[in-house]
N, C-alpha and C positions, 0 to 999 in steps of 0.2 A: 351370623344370622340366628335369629330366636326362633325357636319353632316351640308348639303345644302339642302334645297327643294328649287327647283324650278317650277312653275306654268306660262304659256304661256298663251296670248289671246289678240285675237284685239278691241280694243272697235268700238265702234256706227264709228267714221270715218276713219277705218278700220288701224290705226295704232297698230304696233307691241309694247304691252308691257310686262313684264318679271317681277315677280314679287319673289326676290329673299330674302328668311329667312334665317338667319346666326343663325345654333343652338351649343351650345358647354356645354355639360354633362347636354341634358333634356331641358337647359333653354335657352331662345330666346335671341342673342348675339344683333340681330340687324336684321330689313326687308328694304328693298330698292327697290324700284321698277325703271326699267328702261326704260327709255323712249328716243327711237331715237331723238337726236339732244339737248337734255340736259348736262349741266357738272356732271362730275364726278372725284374723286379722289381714285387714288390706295393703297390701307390700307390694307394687307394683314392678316388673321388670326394668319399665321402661322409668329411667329416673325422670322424666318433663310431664307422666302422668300425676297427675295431683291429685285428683278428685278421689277424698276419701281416703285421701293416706293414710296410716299409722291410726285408722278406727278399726273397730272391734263388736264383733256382732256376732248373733247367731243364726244358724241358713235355717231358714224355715221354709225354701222354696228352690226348682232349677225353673227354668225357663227351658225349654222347649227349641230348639231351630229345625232346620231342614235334615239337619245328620245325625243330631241327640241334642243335649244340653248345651245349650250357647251359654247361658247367664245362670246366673244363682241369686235369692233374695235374700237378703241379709235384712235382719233387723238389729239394728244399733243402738248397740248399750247405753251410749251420751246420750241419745234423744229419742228411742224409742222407735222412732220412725222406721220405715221398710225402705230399702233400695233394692236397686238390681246392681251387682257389680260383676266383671269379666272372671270367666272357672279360673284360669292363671293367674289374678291379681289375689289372689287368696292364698293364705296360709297358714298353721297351726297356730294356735293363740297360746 
């Protein structure tokens, strides 16, 4: 079973970071912490998710849910454009 933690908090000069642990049956897949205005690359767990694989963008935004950050916006290098993609499908670039 896959599970996500995710942990919110702003350090000492008040920027938003996200601190996101990819766990799959127990054991720690991967941690990433996300930092506005850094690269990132879309690497999903789930191998049948497609949308936006193996792009590359910079977070220029979270999205907001009912517990902290659902989503993140990434703007993409190839086309400039903004999307929203899932905090776990992200990873260091």
């Amino acid at each position: 079973m896959r599970l996500t933690e995710v942990s919110s908090y702003q350090d000492e000069n008040g920027i938003q970071r996200v601190l996101v642990t990819r766990k799959d049956k127990g054991k720690t897949v991967s941690k990433t912490e996300l930092i506005h205005g850094n690269r990132y690359r879309v690497e999903p767990l789930n191998p049948q998710k497609l949308k936006h694989r193996g792009r590359a963008g910079v977070l220029v935004g979270f999205v907001e849910g009912k517990l902290g950050p659902d989503q993140v916006k990434i703007k993409f290098e190839d086309t400039g454009r903004v999307g929203q993609v899932q905090l776990d499908d992200l990873v260091e670039a």
